[in-house]
N, C-alpha and C positions, 0 to 999 in steps of 0.2 A: 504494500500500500504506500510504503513511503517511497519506495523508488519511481513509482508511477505518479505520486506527486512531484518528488525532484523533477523526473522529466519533463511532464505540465508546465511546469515555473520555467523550467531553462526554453523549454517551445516559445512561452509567452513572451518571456524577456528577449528573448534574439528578435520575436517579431516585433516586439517596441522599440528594437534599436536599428531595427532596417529601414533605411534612409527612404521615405516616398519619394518617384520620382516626380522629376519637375514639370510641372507645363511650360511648353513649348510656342511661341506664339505663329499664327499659319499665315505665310505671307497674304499682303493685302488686295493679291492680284488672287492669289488661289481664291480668297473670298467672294471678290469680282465677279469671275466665272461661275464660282458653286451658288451664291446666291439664287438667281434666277431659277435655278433649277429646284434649287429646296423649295422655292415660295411654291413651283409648279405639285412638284412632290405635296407641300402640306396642301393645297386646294385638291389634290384628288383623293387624301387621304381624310379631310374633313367630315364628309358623310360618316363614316365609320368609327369614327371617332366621337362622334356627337353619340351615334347610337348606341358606342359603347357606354361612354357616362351614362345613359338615359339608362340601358338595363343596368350597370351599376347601381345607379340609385335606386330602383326597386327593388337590388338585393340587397343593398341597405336598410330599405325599410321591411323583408324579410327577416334580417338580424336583428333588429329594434321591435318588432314585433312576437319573434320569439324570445328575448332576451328581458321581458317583462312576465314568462311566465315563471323566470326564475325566482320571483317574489312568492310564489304557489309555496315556496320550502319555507320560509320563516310563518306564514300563514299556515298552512295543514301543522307544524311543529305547534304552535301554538294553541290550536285545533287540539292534536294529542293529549298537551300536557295538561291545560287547566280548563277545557271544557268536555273531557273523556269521561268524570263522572254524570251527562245531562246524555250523553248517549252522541257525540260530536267523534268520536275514537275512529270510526269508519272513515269518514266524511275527511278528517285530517289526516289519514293514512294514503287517500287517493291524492289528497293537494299536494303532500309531500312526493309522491312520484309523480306526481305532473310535474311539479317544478325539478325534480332531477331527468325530466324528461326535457326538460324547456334546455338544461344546458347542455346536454347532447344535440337536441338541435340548432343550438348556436354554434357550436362548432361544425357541423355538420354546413351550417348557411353561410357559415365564413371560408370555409376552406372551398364552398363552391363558388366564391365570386369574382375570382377569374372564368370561370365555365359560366358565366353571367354576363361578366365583358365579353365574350363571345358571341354573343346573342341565344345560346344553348337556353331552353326553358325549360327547368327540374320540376316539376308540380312532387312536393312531399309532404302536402298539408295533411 
């Protein structure tokens, strides 16, 4: 265990003393040239781009949507403990797996929103 630490620390420190390298500045003719071309490139590339943001943000608000049912766990808990004697013990045993179900599907809605910026539609409601 401690040799595999030693090594960790000696990885880490050589990588904080490895010098970044420098930027470079690109002649002002190269830029000349390539301009036109990229303004051409980002106008053919705008559509898709726009639509990417647009289903981003619906898996945004997929994430924000499911990431309020992770509140189900401090509620159903509080369900179990002080209202189990009025007959509430059920009732806060399903809230509490709702809301451990709300954060599987957060993760679940975040690791899919690159396959969102795609235009790809998951329906997993």
């Amino acid at each position: 265990m401690h040799r595999a630490l030693k090594i960790l620390l000696l990885v880490a420190a050589l990588a904080a003393a490895w010098a970044p390298q420098r930027a470079e500045a690109i002649d002002p003719v190269t830029i000349a040239i390539l301009a036109p071309i990229a303004l051409k490139a980002a106008e053919a590339a705008r559509p898709y781009v726009i639509r990417g943001m647009i289903n981003f943000g619906k898996g945004m608000l997929k994430v924000g949507k499911a990431s309020l049912d992770i509140f189900f766990i401090p509620y159903g808990l509080f369900k179990i403990i002080f209202l189990s004697p009025w007959g509430h013990f059920r009732s806060g045993v399903i809230y509490t797996i709702r809301g451990g179900i709300g954060i599987g599907k957060v993760m679940v809605y975040v690791l899919l929103l690159p396959v969102y910026m795609c235009g790809l539609e998951i329906n997993m409601s």
